[in-house]
C-alpha positions as CSV (number, residue, x, y, z in Angstrom):
1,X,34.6,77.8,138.6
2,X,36.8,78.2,135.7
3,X,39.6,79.3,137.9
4,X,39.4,76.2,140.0
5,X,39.4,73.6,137.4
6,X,42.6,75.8,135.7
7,X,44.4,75.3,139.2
8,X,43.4,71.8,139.5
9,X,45.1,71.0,136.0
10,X,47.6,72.8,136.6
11,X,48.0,70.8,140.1
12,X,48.0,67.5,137.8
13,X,50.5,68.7,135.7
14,X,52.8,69.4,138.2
15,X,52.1,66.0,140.0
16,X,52.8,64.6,137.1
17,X,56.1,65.7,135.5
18,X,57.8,68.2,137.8
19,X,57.7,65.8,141.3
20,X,59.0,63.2,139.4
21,X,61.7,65.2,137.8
22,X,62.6,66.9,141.5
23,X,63.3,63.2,143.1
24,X,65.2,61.3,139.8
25,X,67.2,64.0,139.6
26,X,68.6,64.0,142.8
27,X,69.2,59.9,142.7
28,X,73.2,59.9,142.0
29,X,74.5,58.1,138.3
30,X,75.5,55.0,138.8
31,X,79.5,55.9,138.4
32,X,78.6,57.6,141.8
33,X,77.1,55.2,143.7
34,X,79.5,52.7,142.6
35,X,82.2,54.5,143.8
36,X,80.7,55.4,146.9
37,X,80.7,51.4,148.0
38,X,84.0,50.9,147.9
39,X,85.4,54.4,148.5
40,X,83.6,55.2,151.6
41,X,84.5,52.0,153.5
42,X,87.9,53.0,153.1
43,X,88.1,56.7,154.4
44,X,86.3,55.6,157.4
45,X,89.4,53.0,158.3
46,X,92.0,56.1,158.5
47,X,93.2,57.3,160.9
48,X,92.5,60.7,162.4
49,X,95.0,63.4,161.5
50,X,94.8,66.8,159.0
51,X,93.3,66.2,156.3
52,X,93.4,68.3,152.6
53,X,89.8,68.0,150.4
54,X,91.7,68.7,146.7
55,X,88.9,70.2,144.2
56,X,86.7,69.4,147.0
57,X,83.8,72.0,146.3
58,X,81.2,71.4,148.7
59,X,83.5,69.0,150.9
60,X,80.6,65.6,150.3
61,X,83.0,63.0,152.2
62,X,83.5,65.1,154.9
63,X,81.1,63.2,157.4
64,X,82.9,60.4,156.3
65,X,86.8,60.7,157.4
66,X,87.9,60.6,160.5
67,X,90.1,64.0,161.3
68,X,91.3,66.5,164.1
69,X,91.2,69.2,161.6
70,X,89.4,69.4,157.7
71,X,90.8,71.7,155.2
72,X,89.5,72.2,151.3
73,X,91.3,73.5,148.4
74,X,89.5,74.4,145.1
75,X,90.5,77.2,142.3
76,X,87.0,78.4,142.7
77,X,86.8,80.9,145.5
78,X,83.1,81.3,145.2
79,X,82.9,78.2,147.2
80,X,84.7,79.6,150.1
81,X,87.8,77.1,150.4
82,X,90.3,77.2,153.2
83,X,92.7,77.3,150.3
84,X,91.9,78.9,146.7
85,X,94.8,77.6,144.5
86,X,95.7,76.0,141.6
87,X,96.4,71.7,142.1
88,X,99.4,72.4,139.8
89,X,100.7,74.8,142.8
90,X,99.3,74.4,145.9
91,X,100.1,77.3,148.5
92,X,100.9,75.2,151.3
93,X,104.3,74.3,153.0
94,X,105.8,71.4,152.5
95,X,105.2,68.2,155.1
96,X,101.9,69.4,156.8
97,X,98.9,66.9,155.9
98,X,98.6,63.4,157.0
99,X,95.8,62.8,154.4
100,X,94.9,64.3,151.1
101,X,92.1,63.0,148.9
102,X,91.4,63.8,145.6
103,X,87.8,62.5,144.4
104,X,87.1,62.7,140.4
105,X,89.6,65.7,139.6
106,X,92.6,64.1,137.9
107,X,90.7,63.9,134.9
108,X,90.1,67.4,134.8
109,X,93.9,68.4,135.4
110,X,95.9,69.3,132.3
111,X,99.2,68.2,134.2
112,X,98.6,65.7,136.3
113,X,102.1,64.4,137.4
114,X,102.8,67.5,138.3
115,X,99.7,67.8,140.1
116,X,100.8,64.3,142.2
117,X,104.0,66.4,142.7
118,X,102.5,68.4,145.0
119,X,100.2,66.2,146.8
120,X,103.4,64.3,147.3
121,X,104.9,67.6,148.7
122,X,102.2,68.5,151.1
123,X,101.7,65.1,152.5
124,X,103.9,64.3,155.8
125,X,106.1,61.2,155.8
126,X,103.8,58.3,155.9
127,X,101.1,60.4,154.6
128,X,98.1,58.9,152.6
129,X,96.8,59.8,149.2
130,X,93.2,58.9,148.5
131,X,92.6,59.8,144.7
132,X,89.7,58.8,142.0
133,X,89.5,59.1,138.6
134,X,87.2,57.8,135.8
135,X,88.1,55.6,132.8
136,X,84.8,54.4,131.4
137,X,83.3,57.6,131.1
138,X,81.8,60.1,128.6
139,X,83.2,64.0,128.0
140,X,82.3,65.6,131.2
141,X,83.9,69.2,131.4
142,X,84.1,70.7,134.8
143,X,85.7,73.1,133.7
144,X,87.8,71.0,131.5
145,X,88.4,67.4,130.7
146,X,91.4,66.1,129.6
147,X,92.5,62.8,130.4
148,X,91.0,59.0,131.4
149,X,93.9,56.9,133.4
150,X,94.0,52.9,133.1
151,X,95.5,51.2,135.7
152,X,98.8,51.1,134.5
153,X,98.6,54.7,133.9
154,X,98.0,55.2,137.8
155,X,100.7,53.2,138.8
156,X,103.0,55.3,136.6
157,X,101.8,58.6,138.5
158,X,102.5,57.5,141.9
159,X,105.6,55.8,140.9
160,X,107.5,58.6,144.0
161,X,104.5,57.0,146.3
162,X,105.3,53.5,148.0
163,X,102.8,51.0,149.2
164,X,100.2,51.9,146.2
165,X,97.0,49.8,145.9
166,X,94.9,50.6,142.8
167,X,90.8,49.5,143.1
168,X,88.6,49.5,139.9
169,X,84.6,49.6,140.7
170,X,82.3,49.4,138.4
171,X,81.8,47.0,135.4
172,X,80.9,46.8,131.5
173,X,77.3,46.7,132.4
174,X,77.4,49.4,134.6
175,X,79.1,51.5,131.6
176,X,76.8,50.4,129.2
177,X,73.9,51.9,131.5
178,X,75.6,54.8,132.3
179,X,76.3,55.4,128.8
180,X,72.8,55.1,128.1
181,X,70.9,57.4,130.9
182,X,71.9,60.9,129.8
183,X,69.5,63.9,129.5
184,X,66.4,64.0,129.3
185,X,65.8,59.8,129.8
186,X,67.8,60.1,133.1
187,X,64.7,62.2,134.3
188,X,63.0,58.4,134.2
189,X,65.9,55.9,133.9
190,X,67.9,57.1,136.8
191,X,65.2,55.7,139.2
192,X,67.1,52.4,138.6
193,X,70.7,53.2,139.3
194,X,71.0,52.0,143.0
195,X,70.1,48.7,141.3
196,X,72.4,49.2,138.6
197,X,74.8,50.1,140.2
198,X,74.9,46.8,142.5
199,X,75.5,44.7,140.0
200,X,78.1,42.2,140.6
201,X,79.5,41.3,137.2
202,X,83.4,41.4,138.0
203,X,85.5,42.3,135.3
204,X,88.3,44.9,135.7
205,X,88.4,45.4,131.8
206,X,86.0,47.8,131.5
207,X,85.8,49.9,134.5
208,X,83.4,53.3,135.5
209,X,87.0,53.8,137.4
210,X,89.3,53.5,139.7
211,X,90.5,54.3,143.5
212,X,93.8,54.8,144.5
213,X,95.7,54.8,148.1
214,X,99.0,55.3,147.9
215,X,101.6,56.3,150.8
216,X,104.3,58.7,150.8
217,X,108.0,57.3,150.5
218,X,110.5,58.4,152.0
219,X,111.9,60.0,148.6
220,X,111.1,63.3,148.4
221,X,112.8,64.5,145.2
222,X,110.0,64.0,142.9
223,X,111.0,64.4,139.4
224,X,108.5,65.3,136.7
């Protein structure tokens, strides 16, 4: 009888904390799902071609670009890229991808106009750049993190690039919250980040981050 009301407790318990823990923590952060509004619309308007994941890991776009053939690159071979390299010196020839995306890795790159170098040098004529980075943002190591970009400091980067068009998403509210749910809390508080992260309060100042599509010129002498 004992033993019944033990597991029945313990049942509680688990209904209780650990259920709730296993679904909040699989709700993105707000940075994420901000993103995700603007930056998915645009990878579904491209146009089919060969396209290069950068830092990619697990690929998560994928589903969402339209290509005849999906390569990843990540210095991480335990997650099985099609090309384990660094971003600083990518072992690829020259001229080969019509689109390359980069999703939340410049940050984490302690060069990173050289690392637009090569993307630059990869990408065939006309090629497109996808990239996103986070300004707004608290130290997130991965493994390391070096750098937050404004928008000016994008521009600079793909200055070799022509057609660039830089996005911000996200807003001073939307920092203040993300600021807020870390840890621990973010067991409870991230629940509301899909409303959060909806927010319509437009003001570029103070940005989770930005989104940049950017073509290659017809220069290829990039100098660093």
């Amino acid at each position: 009888m004992k033993s019944n009301k033990n597991l029945s407790n313990s049942r509680k318990l688990i209904r209780k904390y650990i259920v709730p823990f296993l679904f909040t923590a699989k709700i993105p952060s707000v940075t994420r799902i901000s993103l995700n509004l603007r930056l998915i619309p645009i990878f579904k308007k491209l146009k089919p071609g060969i396209v290069l994941d950068v830092g990619s890991k697990k690929s998560p776009y994928k589903k969402y670009i339209p290509n005849t053939k999906y390569m990843n690159l990540d210095i991480n071979k335990d997650d099985n890229p099609d090309i384990c390299c660094d971003i600083h010196n990518i072992k690829w020839k020259d001229d080969y991808f019509d689109t390359v995306i980069a999703t939340e890795v410049l940050e984490h790159i302690h060069n990173p106009q050289k690392a637009i170098k090569e993307i630059h040098r990869i990408l065939k004529k006309d090629g497109i750049c996808i990239l996103t980075t986070r300004f707004m943002c608290y130290f997130h190591p991965d493994p390391k993190d070096y750098f937050r970009f404004s928008h000016q400091g994008l521009r600079y980067l793909f200055k070799d690039f022509e057609d660039v068009k830089i996005y911000h998403h996200g807003n001073a509210i939307q920092v203040i919250w993300q600021l807020l749910n870390r840890g621990k809390i973010g067991i409870i508080l991230n629940i509301f980040n899909p409303l959060f992260a909806r927010i319509n309060y437009k003001n570029s100042k103070a940005p989770l981050g930005f989104i940049v599509l950017a073509k290659k010129s017809k220069n290829l002498n990039m100098k660093v």
